[in-house]
N, C-alpha and C positions, 0 to 999 in steps of 0.2 A: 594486558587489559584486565583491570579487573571486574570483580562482580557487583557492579553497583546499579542504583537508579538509573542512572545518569547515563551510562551505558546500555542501559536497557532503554530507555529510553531512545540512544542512538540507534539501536536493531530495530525496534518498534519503526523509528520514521524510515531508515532503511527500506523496511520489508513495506512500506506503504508506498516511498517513493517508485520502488519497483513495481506496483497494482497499478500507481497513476501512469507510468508510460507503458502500459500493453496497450497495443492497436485493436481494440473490439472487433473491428469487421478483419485483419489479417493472422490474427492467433486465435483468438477464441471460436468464430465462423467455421475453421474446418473442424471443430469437434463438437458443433450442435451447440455452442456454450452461449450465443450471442445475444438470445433469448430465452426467456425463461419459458418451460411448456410443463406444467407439477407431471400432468399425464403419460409423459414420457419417461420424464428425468428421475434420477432417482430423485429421494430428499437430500441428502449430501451435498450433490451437485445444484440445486436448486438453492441451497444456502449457501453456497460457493458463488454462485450467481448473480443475489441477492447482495452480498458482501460487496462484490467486485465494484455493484453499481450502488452501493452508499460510499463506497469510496469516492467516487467520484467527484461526491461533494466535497471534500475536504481539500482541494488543491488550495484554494485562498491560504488556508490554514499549516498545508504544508508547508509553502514558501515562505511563510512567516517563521515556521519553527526550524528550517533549512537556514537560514539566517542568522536565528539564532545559537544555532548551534555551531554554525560557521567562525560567527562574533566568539564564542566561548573556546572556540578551539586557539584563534588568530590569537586570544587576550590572556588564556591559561596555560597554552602551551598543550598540544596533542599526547596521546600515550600509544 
């Protein structure tokens, strides 16, 4: 694999698809993560937080680009 856009690209929706399937209330919950509280948390962890739940918007968007990148693999041939 080399080092290109296109594969970064593919790590980028990787590492995204992996943020849209953690279970909120069963992995996050036992480590205080579920909610954000500044007062407590560090700031790190509150950007962590933060992050997790703007992700959340982009499922439409991933499945779109899950697709197409599915389409480019089936039509170009994988590496």
């Amino acid at each position: 694999m080399g080092f290109s856009l296109y594969n970064l690209f593919k790590a980028g929706l990787l590492f995204t698809n992996a943020a849209l399937i953690i279970n909120k209330p069963r992995f996050l919950a036992k480590y205080g993560w579920d909610e954000v509280n500044p007062h407590t948390q560090s700031p790190l962890v509150v950007q962590g937080i933060n992050l997790y739940n703007a992700i959340q918007y982009l499922k439409v968007p991933v499945i779109a680009c899950n697709v197409l990148v599915i389409f480019f693999e089936l039509i170009l041939g994988g590496t």
